[in-house]
C-alpha positions as a Python dict, from the first residue, in 0.01 Angstrom:
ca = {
    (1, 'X'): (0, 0, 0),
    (2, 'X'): (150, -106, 352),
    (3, 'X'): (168, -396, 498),
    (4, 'X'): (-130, -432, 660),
    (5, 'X'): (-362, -344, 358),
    (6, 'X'): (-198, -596, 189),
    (7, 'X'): (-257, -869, 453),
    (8, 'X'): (-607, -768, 412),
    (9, 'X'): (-598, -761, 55),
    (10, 'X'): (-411, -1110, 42),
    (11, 'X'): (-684, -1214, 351),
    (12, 'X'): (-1001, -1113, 153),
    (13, 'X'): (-821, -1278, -204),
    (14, 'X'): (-781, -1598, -14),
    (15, 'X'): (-1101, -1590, 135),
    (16, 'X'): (-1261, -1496, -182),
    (17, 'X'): (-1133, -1792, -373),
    (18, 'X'): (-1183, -2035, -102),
    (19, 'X'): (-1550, -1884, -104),
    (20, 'X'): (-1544, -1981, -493),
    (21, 'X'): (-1384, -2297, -488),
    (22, 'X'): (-1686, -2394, -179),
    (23, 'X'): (-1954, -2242, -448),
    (24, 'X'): (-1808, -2476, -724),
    (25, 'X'): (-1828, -2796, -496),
    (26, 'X'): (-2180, -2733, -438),
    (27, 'X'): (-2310, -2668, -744),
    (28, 'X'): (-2116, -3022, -863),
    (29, 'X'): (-2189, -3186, -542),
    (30, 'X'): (-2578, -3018, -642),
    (31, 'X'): (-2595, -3120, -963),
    (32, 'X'): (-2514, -3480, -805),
    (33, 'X'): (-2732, -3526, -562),
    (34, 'X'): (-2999, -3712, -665),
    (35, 'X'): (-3404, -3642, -579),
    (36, 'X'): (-3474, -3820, -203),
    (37, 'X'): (-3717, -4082, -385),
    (38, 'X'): (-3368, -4198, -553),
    (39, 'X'): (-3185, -4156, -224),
    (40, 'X'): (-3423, -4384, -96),
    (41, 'X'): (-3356, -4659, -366),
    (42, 'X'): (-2986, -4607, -331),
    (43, 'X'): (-3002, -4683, 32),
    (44, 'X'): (-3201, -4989, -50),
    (45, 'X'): (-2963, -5090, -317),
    (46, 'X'): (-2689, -5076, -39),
    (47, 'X'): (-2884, -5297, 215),
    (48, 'X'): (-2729, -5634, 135),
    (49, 'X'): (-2407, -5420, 255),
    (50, 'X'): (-2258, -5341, 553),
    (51, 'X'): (-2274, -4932, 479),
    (52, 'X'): (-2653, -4905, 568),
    (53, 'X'): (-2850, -5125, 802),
    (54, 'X'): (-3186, -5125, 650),
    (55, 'X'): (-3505, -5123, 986),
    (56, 'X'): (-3685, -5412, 785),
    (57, 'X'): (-3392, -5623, 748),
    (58, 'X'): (-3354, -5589, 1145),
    (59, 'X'): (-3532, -5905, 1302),
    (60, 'X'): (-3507, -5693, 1615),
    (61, 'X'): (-3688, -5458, 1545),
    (62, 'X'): (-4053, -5379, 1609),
    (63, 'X'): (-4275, -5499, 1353),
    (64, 'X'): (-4491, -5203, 1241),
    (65, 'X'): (-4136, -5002, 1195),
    (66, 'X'): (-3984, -5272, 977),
    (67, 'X'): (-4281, -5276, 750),
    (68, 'X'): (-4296, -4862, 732),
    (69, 'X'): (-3950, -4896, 639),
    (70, 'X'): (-3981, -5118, 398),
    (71, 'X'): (-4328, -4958, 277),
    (72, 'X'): (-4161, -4613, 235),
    (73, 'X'): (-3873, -4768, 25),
    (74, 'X'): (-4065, -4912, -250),
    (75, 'X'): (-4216, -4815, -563),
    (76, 'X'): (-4563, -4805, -687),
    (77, 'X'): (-4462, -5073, -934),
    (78, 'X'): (-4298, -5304, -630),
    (79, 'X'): (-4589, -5223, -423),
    (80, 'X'): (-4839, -5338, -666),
    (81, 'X'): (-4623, -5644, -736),
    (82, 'X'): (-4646, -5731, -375),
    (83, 'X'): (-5042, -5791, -483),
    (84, 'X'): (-4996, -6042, -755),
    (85, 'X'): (-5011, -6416, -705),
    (86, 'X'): (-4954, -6593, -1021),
    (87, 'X'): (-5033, -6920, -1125),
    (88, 'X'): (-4742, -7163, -1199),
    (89, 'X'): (-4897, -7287, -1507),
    (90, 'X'): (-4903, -6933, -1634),
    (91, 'X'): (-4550, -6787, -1550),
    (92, 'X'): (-4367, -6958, -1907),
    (93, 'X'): (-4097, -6679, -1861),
    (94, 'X'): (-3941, -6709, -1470),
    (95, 'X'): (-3762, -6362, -1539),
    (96, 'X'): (-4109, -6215, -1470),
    (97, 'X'): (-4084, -6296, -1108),
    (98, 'X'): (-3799, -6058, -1085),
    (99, 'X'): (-3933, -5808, -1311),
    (100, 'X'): (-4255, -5748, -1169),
    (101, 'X'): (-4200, -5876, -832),
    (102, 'X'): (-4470, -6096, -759),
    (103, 'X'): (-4540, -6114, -373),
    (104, 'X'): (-4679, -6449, -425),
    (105, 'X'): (-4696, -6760, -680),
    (106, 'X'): (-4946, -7085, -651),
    (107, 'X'): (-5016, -7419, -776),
    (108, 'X'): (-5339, -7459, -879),
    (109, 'X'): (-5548, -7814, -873),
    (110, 'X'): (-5325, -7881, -1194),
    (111, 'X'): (-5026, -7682, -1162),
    (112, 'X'): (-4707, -7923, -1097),
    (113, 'X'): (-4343, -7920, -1155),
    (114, 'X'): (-4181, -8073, -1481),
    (115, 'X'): (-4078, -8440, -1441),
    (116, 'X'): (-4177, -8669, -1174),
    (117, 'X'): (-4431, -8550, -908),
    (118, 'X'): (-4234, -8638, -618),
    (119, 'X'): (-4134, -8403, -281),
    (120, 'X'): (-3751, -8309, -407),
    (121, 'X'): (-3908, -8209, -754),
    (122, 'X'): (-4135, -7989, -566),
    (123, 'X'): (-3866, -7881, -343),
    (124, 'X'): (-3677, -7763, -618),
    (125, 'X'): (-3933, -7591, -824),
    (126, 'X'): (-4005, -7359, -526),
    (127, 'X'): (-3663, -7316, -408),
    (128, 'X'): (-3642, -7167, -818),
    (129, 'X'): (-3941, -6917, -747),
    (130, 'X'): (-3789, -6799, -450),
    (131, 'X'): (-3433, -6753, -605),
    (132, 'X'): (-3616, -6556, -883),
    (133, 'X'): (-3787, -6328, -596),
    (134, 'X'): (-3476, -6248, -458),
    (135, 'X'): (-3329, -6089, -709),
    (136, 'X'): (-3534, -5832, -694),
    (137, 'X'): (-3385, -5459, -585),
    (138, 'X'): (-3507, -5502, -232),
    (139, 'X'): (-3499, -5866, -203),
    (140, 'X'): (-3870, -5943, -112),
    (141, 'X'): (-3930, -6309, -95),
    (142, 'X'): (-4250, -6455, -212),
    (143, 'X'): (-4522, -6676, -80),
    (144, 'X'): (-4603, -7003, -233),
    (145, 'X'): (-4948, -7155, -166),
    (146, 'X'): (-5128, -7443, -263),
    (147, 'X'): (-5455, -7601, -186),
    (148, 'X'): (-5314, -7872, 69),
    (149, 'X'): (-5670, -7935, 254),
    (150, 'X'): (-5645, -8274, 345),
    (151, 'X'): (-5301, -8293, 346),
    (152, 'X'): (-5075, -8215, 132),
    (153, 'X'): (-5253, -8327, -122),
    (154, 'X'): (-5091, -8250, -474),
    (155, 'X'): (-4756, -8426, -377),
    (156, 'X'): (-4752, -8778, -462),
    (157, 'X'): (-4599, -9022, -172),
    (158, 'X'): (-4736, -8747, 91),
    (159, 'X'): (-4995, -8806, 369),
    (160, 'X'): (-5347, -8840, 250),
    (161, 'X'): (-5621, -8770, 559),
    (162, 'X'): (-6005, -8777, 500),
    (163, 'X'): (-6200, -8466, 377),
    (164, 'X'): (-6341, -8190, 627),
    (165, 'X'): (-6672, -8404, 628),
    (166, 'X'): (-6506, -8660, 741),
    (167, 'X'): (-6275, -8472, 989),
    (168, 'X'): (-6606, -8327, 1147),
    (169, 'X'): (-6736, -8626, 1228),
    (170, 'X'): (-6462, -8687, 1461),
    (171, 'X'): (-6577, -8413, 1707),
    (172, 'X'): (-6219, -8414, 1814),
    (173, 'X'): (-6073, -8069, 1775),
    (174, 'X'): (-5724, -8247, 1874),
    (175, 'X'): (-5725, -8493, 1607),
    (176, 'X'): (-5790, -8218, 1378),
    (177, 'X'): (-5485, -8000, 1529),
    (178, 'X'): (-5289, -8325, 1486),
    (179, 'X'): (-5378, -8412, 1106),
    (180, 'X'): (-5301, -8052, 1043),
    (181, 'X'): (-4949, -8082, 1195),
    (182, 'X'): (-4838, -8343, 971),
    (183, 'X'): (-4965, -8145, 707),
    (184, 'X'): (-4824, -7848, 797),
    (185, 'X'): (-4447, -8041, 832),
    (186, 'X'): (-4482, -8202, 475),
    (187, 'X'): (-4573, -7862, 292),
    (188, 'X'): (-4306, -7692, 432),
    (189, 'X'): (-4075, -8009, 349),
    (190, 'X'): (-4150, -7933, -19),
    (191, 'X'): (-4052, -7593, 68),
    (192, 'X'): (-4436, -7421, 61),
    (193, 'X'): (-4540, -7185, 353),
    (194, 'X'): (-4875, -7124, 265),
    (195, 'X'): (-5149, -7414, 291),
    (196, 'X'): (-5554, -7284, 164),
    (197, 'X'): (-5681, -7447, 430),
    (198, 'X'): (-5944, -7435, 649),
    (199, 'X'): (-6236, -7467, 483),
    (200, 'X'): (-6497, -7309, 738),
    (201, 'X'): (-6805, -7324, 532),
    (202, 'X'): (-7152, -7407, 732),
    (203, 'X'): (-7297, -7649, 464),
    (204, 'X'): (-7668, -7553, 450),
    (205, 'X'): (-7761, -7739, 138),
    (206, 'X'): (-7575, -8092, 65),
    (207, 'X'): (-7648, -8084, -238),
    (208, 'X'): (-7348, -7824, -279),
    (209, 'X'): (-7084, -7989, -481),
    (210, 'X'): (-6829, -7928, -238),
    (211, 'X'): (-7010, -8048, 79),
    (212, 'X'): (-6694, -8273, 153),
    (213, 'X'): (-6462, -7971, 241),
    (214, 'X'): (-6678, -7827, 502),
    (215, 'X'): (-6692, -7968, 865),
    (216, 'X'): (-7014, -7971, 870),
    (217, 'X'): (-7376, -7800, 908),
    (218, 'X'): (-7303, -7621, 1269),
    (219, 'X'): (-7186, -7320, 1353),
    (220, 'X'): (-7040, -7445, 1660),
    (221, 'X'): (-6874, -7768, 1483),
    (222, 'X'): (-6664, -7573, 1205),
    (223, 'X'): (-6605, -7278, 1494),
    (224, 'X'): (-6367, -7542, 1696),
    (225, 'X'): (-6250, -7731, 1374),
    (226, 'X'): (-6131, -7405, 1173),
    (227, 'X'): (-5952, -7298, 1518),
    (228, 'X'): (-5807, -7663, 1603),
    (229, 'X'): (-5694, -7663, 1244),
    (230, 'X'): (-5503, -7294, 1209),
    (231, 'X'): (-5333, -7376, 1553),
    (232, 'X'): (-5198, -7747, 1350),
    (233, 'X'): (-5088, -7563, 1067),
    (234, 'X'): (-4947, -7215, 1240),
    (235, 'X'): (-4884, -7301, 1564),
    (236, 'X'): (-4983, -7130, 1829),
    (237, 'X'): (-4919, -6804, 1631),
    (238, 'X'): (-4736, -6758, 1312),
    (239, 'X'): (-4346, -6752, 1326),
    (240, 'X'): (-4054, -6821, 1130),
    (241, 'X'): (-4041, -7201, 1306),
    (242, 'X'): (-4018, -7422, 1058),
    (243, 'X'): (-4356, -7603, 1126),
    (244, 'X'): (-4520, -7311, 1087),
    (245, 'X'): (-4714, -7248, 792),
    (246, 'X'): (-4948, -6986, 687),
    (247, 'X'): (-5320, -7075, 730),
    (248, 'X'): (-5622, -6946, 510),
    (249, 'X'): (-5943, -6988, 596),
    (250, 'X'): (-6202, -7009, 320),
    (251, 'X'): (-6460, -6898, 154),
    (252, 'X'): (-6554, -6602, 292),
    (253, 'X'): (-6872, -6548, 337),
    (254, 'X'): (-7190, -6773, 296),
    (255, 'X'): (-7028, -7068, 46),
    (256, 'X'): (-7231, -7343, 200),
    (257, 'X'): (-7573, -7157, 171),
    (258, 'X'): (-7632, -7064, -193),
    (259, 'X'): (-7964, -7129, -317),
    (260, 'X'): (-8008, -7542, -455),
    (261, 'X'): (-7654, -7565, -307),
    (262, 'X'): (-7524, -7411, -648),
    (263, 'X'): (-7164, -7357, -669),
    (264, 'X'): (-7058, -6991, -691),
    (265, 'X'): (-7395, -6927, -629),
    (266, 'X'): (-7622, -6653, -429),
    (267, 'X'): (-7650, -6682, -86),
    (268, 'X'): (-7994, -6537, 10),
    (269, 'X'): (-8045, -6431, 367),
    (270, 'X'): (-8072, -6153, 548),
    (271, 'X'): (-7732, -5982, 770),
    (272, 'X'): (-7927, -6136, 1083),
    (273, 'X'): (-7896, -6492, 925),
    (274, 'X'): (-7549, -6454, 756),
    (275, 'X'): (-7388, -6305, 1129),
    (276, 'X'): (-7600, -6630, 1296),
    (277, 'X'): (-7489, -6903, 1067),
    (278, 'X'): (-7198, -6825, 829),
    (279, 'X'): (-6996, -6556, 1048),
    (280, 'X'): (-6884, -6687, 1409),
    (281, 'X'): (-6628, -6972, 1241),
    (282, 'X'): (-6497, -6641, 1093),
    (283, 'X'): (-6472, -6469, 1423),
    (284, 'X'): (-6306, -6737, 1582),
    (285, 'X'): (-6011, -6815, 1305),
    (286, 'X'): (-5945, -6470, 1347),
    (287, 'X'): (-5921, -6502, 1728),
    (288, 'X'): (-5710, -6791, 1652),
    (289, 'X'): (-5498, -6558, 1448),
    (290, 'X'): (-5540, -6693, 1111),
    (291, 'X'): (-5286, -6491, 851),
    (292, 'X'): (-5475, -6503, 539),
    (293, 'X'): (-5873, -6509, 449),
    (294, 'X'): (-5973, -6622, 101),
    (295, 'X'): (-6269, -6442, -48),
    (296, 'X'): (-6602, -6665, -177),
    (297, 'X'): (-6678, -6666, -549),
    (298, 'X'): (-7046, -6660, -430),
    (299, 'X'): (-7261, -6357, -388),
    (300, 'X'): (-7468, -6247, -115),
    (301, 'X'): (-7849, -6136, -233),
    (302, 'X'): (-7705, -6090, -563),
    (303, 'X'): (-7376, -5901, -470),
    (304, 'X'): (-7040, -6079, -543),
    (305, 'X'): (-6815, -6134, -278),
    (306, 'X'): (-6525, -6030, -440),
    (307, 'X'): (-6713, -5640, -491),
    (308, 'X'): (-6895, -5621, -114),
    (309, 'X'): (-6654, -5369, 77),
    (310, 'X'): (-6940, -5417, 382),
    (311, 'X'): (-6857, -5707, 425),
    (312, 'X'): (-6472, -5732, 350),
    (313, 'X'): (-6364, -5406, 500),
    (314, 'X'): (-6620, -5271, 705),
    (315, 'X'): (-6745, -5634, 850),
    (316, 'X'): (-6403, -5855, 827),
    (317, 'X'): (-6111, -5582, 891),
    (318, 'X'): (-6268, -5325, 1124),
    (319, 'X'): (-6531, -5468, 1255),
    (320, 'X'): (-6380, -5794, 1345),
    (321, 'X'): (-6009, -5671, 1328),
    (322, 'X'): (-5868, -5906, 1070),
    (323, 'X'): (-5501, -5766, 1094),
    (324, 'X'): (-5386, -6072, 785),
    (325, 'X'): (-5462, -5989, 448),
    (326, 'X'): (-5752, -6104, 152),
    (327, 'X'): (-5683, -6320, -85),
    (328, 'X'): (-5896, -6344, -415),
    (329, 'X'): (-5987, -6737, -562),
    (330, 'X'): (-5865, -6815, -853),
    (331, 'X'): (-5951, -6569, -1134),
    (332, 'X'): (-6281, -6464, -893),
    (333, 'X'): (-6285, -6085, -942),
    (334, 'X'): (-6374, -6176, -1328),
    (335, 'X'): (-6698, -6276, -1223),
    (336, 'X'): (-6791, -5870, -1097),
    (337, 'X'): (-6836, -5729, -1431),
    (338, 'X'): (-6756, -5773, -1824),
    (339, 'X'): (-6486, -5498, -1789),
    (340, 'X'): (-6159, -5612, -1610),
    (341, 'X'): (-6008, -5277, -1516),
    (342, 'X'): (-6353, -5196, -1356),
    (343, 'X'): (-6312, -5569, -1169),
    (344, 'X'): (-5960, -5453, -1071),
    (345, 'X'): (-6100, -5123, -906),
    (346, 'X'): (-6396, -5261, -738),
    (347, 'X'): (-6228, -5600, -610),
    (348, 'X'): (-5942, -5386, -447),
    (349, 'X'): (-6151, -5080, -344),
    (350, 'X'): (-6364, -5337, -163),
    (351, 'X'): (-6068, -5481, 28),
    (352, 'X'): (-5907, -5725, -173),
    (353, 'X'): (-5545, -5722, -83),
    (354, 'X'): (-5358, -6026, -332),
    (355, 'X'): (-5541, -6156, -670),
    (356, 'X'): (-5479, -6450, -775),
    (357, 'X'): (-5431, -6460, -1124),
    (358, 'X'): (-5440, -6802, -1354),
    (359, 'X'): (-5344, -6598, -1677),
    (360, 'X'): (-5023, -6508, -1839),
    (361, 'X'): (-4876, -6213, -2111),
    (362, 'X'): (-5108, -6283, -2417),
    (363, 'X'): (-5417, -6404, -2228),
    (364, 'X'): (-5684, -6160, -2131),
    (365, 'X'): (-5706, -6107, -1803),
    (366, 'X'): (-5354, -6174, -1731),
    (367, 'X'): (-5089, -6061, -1445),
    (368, 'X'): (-4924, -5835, -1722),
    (369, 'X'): (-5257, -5649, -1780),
    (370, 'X'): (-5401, -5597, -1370),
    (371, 'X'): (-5047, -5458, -1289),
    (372, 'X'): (-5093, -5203, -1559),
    (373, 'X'): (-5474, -5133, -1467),
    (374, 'X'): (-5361, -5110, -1131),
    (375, 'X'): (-5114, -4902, -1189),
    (376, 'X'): (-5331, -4639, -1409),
    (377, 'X'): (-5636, -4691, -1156),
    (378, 'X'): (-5398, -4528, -886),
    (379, 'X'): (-5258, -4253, -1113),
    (380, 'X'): (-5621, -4154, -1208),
    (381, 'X'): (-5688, -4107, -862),
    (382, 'X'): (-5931, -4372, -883),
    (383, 'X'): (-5793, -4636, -646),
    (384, 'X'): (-5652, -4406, -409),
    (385, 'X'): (-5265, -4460, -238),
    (386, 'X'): (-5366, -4552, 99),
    (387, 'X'): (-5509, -4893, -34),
    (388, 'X'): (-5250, -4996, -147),
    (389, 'X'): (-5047, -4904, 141),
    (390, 'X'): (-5267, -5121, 334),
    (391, 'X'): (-5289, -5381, 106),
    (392, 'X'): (-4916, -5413, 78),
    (393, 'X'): (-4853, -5350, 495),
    (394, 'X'): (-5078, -5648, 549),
    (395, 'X'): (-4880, -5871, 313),
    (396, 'X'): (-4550, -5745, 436),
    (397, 'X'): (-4678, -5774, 768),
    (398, 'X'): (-4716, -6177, 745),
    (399, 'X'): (-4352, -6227, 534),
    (400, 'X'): (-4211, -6031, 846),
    (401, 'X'): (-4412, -6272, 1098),
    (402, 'X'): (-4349, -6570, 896),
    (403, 'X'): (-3958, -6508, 921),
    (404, 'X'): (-3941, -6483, 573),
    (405, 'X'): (-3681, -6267, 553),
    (406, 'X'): (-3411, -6351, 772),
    (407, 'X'): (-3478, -6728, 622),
    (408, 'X'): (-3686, -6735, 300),
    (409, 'X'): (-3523, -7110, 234),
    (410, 'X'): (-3672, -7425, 362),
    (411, 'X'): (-3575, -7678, 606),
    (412, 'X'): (-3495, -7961, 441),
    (413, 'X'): (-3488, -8216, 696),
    (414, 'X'): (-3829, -8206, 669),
    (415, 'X'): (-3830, -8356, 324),
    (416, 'X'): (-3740, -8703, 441),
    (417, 'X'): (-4014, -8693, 697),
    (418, 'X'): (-4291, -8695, 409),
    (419, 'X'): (-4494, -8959, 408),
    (420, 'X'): (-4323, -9129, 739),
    (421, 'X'): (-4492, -9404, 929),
    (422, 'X'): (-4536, -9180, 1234),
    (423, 'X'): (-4759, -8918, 989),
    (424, 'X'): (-4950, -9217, 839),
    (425, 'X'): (-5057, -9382, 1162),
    (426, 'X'): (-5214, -8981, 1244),
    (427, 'X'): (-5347, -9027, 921),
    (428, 'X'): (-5432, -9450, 1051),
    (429, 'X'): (-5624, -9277, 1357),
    (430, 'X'): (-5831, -8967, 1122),
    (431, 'X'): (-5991, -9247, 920),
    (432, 'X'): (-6067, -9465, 1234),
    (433, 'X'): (-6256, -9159, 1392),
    (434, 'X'): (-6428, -9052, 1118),
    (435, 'X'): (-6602, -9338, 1016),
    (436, 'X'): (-6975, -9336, 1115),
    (437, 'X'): (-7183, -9698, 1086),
    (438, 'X'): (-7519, -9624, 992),
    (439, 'X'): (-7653, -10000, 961),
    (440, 'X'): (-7494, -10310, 1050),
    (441, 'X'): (-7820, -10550, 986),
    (442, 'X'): (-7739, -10935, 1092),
    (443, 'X'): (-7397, -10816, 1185),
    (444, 'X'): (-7249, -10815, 893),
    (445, 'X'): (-6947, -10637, 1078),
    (446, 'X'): (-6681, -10667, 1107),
    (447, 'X'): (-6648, -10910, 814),
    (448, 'X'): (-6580, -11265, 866),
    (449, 'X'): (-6233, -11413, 723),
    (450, 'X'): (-6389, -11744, 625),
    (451, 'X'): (-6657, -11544, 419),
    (452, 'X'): (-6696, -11772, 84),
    (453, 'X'): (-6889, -11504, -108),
    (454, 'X'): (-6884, -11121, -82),
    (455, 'X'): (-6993, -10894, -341),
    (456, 'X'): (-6859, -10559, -369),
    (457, 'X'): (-7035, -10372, -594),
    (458, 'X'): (-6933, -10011, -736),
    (459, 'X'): (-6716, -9838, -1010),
    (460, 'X'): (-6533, -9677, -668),
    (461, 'X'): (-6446, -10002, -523),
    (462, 'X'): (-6168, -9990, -694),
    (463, 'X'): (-6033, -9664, -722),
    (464, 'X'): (-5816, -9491, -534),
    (465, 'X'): (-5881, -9154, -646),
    (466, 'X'): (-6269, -9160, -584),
    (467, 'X'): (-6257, -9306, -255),
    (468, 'X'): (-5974, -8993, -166),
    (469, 'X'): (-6218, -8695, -332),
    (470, 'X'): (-6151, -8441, -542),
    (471, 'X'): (-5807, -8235, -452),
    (472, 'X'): (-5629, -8514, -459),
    (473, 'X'): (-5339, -8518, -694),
    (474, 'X'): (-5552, -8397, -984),
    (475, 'X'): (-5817, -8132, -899),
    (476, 'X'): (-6134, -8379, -901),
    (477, 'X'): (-5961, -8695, -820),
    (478, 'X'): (-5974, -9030, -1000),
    (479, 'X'): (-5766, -9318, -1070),
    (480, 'X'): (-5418, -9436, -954),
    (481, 'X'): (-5347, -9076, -832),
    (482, 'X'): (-5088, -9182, -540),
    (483, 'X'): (-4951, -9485, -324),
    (484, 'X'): (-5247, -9648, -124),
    (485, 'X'): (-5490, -9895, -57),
    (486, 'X'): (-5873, -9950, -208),
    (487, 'X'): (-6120, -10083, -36),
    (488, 'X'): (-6187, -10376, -283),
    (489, 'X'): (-5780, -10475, -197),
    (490, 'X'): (-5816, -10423, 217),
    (491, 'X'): (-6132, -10631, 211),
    (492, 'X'): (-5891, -10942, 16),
    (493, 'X'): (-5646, -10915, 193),
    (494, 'X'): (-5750, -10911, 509),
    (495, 'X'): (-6112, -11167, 378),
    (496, 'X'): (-5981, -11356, 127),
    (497, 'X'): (-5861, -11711, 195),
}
């Protein structure tokens, strides 16, 4: 052999065996890599690094692309998470916000922290829920709502305004946007961004039990009202300011109008009556930008709410453009059928985007049991993929807005401001302007301080909790519930020698 075939030879050896030793590397470095669904979750598991720079984590950029990025990295499991809002009362094991990754958590009319119901304790007990949501793979924080509709009402020491009746007797859309401020300030001092408030029902029938949280019997009326009070409680639009909370307007559709004014009742009409009476204070939150709608336990001619994709999808969302997302009243889509998967399927194939769910693992009906109906509804083919794409966007969508994510904690200069002078002289004014004389015989007012005999007569004359309504510290209201004033004490002090 002479030289030169042996160069070659020695050439093609060395090329053979770097050739092998290349071959081995990739089949290891094959064998490694993992399927691009994991790469995915490994680049989300590195996000609270500095190796990968996740879109959704990047307040810069556009919205839509942060919540396709952070769409496309999460499971169906996270995804359907995203949908839950649990009750308080129900979650006994806090672990379970982590491990199913609620998107939201509530306090019902009679869901409270342990101990003392005072603003810190509050505080705390959300700032918990929130810690519990963020240890979650891709650190999603949660949404906690409460019903805070005439102010923030399940808080004791916090600013108590009148009712929606009352409010709408004002006529002063400013005063509403006001009241709702304070409100607004004092949630988010317990460290709650999400108040289920406005009412915008058009009370058609008083006999309706809850007459008191609607502004009123016009169209018009409840139109400016729901708009003044969306812009109190999220600003002019809905940011990550501190002040701003997210609004829900309620009870979609035709609450007010059920037949004897039964609660949860039928609303009979026709779609010409129901766009003319119950629809416009609709249009108009949504023109105001209202975040969230909560759907009606009532039906309309005989259809519940919670099932009538006309009116939730076709009506609300394209029709209207609602670009927030539906939320379900409290264990509502129970009322569709006997059968709870088939209430899970129709609620969410109708456009139902969160459920809010009062039951924990062991109940029926429970949190536990609609993720995994959920979960086999989509793998049957029978809630398909794109809902619950949407669903989720939506909800993403209003975390992003909200500033959730670059600052899921709360201001907490805003704790000392609850219950201030400067909130209760808004709340001073509210009362003044809603109170409408309907007889003053003899003048009999305003009441004379040398009076030597007045009778007040009533069991509410005395009770604090009647003359605030229902939602006030307990659901229906009664009794010492907070700090204030009856009207049996004003009228001694200010009558009584």
């Amino acid at each position: 052999m002479n030289h030169k075939s042996s160069l070659k030879s020695v050439h093609a050896s060395g090329y053979c065996c770097a050739m092998l030793r290349l071959l081995l590397l990739f089949s290891i470095a094959f064998l490694l890599v993992p399927a691009a669904s994991d790469l995915r979750a490994q680049e989300a598991d590195l996000i609270t690094t500095n190796t990968v720079i996740a879109t959704y984590l990047n307040p810069n950029a556009p919205l839509d692309a942060r919540v396709s990025d952070l769409l496309s990295l999460m499971t169906l499991d996270e995804k359907i998470g995203q949908m839950v809002q649990a009750d308080l009362g129900c979650v006994t094991n806090r672990q379970d916000i982590e491990t199913y990754g609620f998107g939201s958590m509530l306090s019902g009319g009679d869901s409270k922290p342990p101990g003392e119901n005072n603003p810190l304790n509050w505080l705390n007990l959300v700032n918990d829920m929130q810690s519990w949501a963020l240890k979650t793979r891709l650190h999603i924080p949660l949404i906690y709502g409460i019903d805070a509709v005439h102010g923030h009402n399940d808080v004791v020491g916090t600013t108590i305004f009148p009712h929606h009746i009352g409010m709408g007797a004002t006529h002063d859309p400013q005063l509403v946007e006001a009241a709702e401020r304070v409100t607004a300030l004092e949630v988010a001092g317990t460290g709650i961004r999400w108040a289920f408030a406005p009412c915008i029902a058009v009370v058609q029938d008083e006999r309706w039990g809850r007459t008191y949280e609607s502004y009123g019997q016009d169209p018009d009326l409840v139109s400016q009202m729901g708009v003044a009070s969306i812009k109190g409680f999220q600003g002019d639009e809905l940011s990550g300011q501190p002040y701003s909370i997210l609004a829900c307007a309620k009870h979609y559709i035709g609450d007010g109008g059920t037949q004897d004014g039964q609660d949860q009742g039928n609303a009979v009409c026709d779609e010409a009556t129901l766009r003319k009476l119950y629809l416009p204070p609709y249009r108009a939150a949504i023109d105001a930008g209202v975040g969230s709608i909560m759907v009606s336990y009532s039906s309309w001619n005989g259809l519940k709410m919670h099932a009538n994709k006309y009116l939730l999808t076709d009506v609300l969302k394209k029709e209207l453009g609602f670009k927030g997302f539906l939320i379900s009243d409290y264990a509502a889509i129970d009322q569709i059928s006997p059968d709870y998967r088939m209430d899970v399927e129709t609620s969410i194939n109708s456009g139902l985007d969160m459920i809010m769910i009062p039951f924990g693992p062991g109940r029926t009906n429970s949190y536990v049991e609609f993720i995994n109906d959920l979960k086999s509804l989509v793998a049957d083919g029978e809630v398909p993929q794109s809902r619950i794409d949407d669903a989720v966007s939506r909800i993403l969508r209003v975390k992003f807005q909200m500033g959730l994510f670059e600052n899921p904690w709360p201001d907490t200069s805003l704790t000392a401001q609850i219950g201030s002078a400067d909130h209760r002289q808004v709340a001073r004014k509210c009362v003044q302007e809603s109170l409408v004389l309907l007889k003053n015989k003899h003048h009999a007012l305003p009441l004379s301080k040398t009076c030597k005999h007045l009778a007040v007569v009533g069991q509410g004359a005395d009770d604090l909790g009647m003359q605030c309504g229902g939602w006030t510290i307990s659901w229906q209201g009664s009794g010492e519930v907070t700090r204030g004033t009856t009207i049996l004490q004003a009228i001694r002090d200010i009558v009584s020698p």
